[in-house]
Backbone as JSON, one array per atom type, in Angstrom:
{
  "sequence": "XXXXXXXXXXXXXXXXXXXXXXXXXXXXXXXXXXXXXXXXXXXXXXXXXXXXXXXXXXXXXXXXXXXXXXXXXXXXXXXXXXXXXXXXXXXXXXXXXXXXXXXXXXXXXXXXXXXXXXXX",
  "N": [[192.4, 82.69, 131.31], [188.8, 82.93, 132.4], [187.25, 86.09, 131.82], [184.96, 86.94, 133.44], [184.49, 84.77, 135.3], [186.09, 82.62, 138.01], [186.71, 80.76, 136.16], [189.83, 78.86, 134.84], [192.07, 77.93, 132.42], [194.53, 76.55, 130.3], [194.24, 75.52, 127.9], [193.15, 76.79, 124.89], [191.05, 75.99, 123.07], [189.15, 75.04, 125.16], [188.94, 77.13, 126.91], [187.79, 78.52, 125.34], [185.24, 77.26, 124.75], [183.97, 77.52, 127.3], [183.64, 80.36, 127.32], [180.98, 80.74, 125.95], [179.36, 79.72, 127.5], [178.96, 81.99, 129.17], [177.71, 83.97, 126.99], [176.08, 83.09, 126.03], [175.95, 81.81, 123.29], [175.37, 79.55, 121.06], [176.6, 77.45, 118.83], [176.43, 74.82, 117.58], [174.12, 72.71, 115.73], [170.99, 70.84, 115.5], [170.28, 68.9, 113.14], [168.03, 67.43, 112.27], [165.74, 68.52, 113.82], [165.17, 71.62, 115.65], [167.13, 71.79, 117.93], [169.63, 73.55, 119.75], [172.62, 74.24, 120.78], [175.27, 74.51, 122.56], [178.08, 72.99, 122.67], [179.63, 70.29, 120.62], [179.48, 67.66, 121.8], [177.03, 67.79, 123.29], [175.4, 67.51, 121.68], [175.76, 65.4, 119.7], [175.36, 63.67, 122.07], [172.51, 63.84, 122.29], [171.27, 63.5, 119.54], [171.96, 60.49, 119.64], [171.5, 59.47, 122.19], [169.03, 60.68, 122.95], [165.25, 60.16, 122.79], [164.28, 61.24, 120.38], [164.93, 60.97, 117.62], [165.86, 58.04, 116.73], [167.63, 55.85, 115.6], [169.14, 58.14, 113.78], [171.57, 59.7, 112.12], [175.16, 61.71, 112.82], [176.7, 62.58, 110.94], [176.41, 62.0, 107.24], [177.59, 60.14, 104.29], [177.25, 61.97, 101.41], [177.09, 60.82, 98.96], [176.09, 59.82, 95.75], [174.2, 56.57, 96.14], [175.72, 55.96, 98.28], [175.29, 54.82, 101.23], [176.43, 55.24, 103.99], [176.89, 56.01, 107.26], [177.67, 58.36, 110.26], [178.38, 58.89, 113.74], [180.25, 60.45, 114.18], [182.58, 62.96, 113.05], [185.48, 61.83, 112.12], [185.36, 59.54, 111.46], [183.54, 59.87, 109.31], [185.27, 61.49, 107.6], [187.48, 59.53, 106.84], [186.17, 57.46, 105.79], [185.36, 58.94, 103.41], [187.94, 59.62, 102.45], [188.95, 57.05, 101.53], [187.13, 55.47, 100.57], [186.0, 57.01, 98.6], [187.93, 58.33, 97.39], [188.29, 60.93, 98.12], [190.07, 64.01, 98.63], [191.54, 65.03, 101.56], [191.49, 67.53, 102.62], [188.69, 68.58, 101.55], [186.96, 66.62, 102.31], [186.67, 67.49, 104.7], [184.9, 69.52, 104.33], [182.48, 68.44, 104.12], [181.44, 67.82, 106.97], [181.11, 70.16, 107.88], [178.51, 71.28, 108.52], [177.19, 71.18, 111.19], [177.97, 73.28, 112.77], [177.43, 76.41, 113.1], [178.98, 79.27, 112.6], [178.3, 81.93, 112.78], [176.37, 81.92, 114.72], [178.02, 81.62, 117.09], [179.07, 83.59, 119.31], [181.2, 84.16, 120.7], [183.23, 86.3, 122.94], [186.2, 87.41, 125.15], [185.47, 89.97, 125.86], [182.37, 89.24, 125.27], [179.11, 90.2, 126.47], [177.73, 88.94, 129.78], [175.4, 86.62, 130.2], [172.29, 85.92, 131.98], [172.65, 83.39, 133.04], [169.3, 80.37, 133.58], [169.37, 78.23, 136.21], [169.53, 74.77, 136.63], [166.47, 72.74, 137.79], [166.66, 70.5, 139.78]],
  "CA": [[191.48, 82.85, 132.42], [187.92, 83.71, 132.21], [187.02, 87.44, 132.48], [183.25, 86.92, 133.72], [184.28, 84.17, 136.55], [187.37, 81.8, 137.97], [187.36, 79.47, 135.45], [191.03, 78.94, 134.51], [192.55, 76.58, 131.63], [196.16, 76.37, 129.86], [193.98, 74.83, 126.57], [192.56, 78.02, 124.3], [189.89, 75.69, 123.06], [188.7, 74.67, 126.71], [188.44, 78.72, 127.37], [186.57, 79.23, 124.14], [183.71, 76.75, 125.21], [183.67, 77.67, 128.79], [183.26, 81.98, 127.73], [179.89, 80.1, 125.29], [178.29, 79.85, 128.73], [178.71, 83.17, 129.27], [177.72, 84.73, 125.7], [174.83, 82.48, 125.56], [176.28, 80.9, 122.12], [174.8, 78.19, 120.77], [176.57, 77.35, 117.6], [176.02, 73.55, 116.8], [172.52, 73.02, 115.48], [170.61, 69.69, 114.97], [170.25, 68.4, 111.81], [166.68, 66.84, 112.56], [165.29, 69.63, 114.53], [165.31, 72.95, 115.97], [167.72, 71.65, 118.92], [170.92, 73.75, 119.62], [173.67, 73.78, 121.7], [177.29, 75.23, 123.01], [179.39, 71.92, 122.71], [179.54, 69.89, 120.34], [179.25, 66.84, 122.33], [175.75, 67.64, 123.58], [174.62, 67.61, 120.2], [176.19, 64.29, 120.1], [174.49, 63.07, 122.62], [171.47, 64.56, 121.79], [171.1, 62.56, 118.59], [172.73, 59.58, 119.91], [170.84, 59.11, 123.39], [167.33, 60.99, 123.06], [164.52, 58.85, 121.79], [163.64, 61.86, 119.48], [165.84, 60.67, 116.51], [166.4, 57.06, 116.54], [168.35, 55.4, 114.08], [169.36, 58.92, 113.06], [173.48, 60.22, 113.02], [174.91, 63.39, 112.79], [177.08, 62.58, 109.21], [176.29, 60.86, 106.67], [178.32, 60.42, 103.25], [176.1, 62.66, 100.4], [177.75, 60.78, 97.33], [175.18, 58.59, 94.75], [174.46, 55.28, 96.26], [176.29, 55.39, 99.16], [174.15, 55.02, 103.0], [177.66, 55.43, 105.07], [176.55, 57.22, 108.36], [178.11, 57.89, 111.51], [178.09, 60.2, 114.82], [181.68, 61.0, 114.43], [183.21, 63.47, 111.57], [186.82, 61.47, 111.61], [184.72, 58.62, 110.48], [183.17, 59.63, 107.31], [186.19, 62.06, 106.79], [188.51, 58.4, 106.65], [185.49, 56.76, 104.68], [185.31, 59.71, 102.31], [189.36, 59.47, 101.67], [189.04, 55.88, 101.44], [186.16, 55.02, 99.88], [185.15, 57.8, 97.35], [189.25, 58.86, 97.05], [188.6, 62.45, 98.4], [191.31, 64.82, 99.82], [191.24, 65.18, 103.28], [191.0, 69.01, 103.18], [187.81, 68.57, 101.0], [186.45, 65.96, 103.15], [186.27, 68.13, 105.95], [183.66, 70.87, 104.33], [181.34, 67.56, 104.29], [181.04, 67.24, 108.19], [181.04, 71.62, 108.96], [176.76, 71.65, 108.42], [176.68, 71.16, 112.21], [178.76, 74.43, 113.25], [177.43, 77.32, 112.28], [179.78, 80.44, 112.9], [177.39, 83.02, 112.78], [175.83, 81.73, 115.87], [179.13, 81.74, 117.79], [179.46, 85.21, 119.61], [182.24, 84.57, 121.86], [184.8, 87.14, 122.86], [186.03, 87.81, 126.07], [184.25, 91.14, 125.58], [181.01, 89.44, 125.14], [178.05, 90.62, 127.88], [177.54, 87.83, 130.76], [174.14, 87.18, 130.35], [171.58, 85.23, 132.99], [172.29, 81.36, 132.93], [168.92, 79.62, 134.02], [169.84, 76.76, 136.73], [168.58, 73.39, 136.38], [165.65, 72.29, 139.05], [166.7, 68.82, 139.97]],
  "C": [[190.22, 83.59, 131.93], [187.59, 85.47, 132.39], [185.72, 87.51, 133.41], [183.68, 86.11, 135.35], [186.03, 83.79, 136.88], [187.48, 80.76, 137.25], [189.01, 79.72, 134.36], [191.44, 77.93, 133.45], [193.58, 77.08, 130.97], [195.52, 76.16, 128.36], [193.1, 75.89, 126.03], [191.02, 77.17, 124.42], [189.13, 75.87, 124.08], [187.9, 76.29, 126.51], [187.18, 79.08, 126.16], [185.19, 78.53, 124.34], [183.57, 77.13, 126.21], [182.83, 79.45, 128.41], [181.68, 81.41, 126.62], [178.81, 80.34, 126.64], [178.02, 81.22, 129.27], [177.38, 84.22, 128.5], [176.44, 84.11, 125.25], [174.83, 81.96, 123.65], [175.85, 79.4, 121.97], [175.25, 77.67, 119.49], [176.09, 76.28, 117.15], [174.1, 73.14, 116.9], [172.34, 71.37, 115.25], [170.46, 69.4, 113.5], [168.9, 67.91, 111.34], [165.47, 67.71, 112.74], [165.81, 71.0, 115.42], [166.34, 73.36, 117.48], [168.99, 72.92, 118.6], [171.91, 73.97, 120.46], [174.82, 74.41, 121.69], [178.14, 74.33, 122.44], [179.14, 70.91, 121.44], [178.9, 68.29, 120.79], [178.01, 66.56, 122.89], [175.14, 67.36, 123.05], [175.01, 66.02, 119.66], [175.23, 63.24, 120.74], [172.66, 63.34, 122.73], [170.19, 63.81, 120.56], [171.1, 60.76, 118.88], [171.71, 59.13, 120.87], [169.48, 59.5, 123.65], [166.55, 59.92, 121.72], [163.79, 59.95, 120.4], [164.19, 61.57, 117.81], [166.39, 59.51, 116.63], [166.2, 56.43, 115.04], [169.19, 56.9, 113.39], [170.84, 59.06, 113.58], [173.54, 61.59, 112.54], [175.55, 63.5, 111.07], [176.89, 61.66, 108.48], [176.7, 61.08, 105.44], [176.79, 60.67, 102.3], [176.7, 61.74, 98.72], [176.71, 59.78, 97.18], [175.38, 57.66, 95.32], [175.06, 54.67, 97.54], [175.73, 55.92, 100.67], [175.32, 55.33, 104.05], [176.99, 56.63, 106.16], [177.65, 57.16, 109.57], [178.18, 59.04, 112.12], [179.2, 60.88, 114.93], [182.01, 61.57, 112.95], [184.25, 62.76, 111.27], [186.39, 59.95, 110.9], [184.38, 58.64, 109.0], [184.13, 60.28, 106.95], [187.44, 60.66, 106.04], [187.64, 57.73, 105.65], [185.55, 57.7, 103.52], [186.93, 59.55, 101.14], [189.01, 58.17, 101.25], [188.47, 54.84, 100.33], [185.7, 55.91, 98.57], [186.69, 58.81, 96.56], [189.32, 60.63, 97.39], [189.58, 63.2, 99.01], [191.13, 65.01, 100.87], [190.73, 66.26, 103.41], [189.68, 69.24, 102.59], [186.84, 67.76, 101.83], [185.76, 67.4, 104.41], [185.29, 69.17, 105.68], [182.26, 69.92, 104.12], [180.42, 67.54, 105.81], [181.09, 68.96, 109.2], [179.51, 71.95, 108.82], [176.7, 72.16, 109.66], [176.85, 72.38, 112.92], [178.38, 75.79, 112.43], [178.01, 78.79, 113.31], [179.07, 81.79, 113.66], [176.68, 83.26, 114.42], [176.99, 81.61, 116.99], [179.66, 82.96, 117.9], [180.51, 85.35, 120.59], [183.4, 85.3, 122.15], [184.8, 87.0, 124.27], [184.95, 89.03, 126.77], [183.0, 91.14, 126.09], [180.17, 89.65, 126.45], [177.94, 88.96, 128.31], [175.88, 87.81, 130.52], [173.22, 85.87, 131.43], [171.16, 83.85, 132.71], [171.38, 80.64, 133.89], [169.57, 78.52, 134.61], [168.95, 75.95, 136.64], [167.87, 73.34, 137.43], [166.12, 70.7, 138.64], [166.1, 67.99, 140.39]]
}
């Protein structure tokens, strides 16, 4: 359960993005530009659906020669095993650019601080 409001969830993760709104955390960063974001998924769509980055994705395989892109990490992590024979657990420090830690202040703890509402 939140400390700040009633938001309730059974799933840790869930709680750990929901207290973000709180804590004013923004960990996932663009790759393009100076965008950044709570959820992963915004960032997602972000890339994906704004006309500011077309054609652009969020991973794309770094090895000699090879253009492999895509908006999903379990993608190039399966092309990386697949295609370039990498370990899985190695794979995965290919597709952590987007997440940066540092910028992720969430505790229960953290101060509530004043979430602008949208004008619709």
């Amino acid at each position: 359960m939140c400390p700040h409001c009633q938001f309730s969830t059974r799933n840790s993760s869930h709680l750990t993005r929901h207290l973000r709104v709180h804590s004013g955390a923004k960990p996932y960063s663009c790759p393009y530009c100076s965008y950044t974001c709570n959820i992963l998924e915004n960032l997602r769509k972000h890339v994906i659906s704004s006309k500011i980055h077309p054609g652009e994705f969020l991973y794309g395989c770094k090895m000699e020669g090879c253009n492999f892109k895509s908006n999903y990490a379990k993608d190039l992590k399966a092309h990386l095993v697949k295609c370039h024979k990498e370990d899985p657990t190695d794979a995965a420090s290919y597709v952590s650019g987007l997440y940066q830690p540092a910028q992720d202040t969430i505790t229960a703890d953290a101060p509530i601080i004043q979430v602008k509402s949208r004008r619709r």
